[in-house]
C-alpha positions, 0 to 999 in steps of 0.5 A: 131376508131383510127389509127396512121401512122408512118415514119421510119428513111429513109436516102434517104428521105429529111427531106421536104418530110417526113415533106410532108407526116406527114401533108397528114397524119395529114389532113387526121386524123391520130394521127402521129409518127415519129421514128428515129434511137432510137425509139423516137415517136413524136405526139401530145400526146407524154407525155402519152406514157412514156416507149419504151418497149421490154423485160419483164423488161421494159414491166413491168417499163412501167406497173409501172412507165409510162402512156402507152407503146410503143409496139415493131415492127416486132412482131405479135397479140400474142406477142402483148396479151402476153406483154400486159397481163405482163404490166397490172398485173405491173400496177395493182399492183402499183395500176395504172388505167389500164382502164387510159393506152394508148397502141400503136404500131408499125405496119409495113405495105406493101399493093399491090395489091396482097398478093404477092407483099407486101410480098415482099416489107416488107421481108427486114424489117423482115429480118432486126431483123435477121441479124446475128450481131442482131439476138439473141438479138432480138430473145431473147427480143421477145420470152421472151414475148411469141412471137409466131412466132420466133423459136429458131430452125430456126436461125441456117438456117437464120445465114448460109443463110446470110453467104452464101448470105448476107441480100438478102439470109436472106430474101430468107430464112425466112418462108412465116408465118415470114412475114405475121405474124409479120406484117400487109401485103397484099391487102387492106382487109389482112391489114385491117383483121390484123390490127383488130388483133393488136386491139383485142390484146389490141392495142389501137393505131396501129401506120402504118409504110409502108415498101416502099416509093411507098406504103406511099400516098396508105396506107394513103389513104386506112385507112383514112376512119377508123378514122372516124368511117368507115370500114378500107379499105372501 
């Protein structure tokens, strides 16, 4: 079965430690990503995803023109299902093999030891995608898909916490199923159990990108196993 790992772009990283980890990764099994500033993934296979895609527009050039999408981060199963179903019926109707497609994503990951813990250490890269200065645009992109989670309601509460508190009010803000559900968090068993969601979304290869320095060697070590074939978290 396989799996991915990712780094973020992390301006307090030397480039010789995300260079580290990459190889642990690599010598563990993990088909490796890296994202900059602009969502560049490079991996071995990087000529057969052809198309970043977000919005429908792009879900649907990805269908046509590409070999396989990149699905977007900070989105749930659902959204994963919905942009799926909008790049298939592209790809057929071009007369593309879907059955030929490869399908990742990015899948921001916080495992602790409690489902506490790891909530905490992903709420600021949720609240990321809320950030007043953002904040429409990325609403906008994912519930034009269908992403589930997102409410229109919501963001008025979210504009005015971070008016009254900056990014760390934000984050205070964001109702718990904002995090649990737009990523995979929690103890070893809660990230195995979402990332068998993203997988029965159509996720081929689910790419994890861990939400703090700290989780990194624990992420790579607990998921290891299910690239030989072995229960995640096993």
């Amino acid at each position: 079965m396989r799996i991915g790992f990712a780094l973020g772009y992390d301006p307090t990283m030397r480039v010789q430690e995300m260079a580290s980890w990459m190889q642990y990764a690599d010598a563990r099994g993990y088909e490796l990503g890296f994202f900059s500033e602009t969502i560049n993934l490079v991996r071995d296979s990087v000529s057969a995803l052809a198309a970043f895609a977000g919005a429908t527009r792009r879900l649907r050039l990805a269908g046509e023109i590409g070999d396989g999408v990149l699905l977007n981060a900070v989105t749930s199963p659902g959204y994963a299902a919905n942009a799926l179903r909008i790049v298939r019926q592209a790809a057929e109707a071009a007369g593309r093999d879907w059955a030929q497609f490869e399908v990742a994503a990015i899948v921001p990951t916080s495992l602790e030891e409690t489902r506490e813990a790891a909530i905490e250490a992903i709420r600021w890269e949720v609240a990321s995608k809320f950030h007043p200065r953002r904040m429409a645009y990325n609403a906008r992109v994912r519930t034009a898909v269908g992403e589930p989670v997102i409410r229109e309601d919501d963001l008025p509460a979210f504009r005015a916490a971070f008016e009254q508190g900056g990014p760390e009010a934000l984050a205070r803000a964001l109702p718990r199923a904002y995090i649990e559900e737009l990523t995979a968090c929690g103890t070893a068993d809660d990230v195995a159990r979402r990332i068998a969601a993203y997988r029965d979304a159509g996720v081929q290869l689910p790419l994890l990108r861990p939400a703090a320095r700290h989780q990194i060697q624990r992420i790579l070590d607990t998921f290891a196993p299910a690239v030989s074939g072995r229960p995640a978290g096993g």
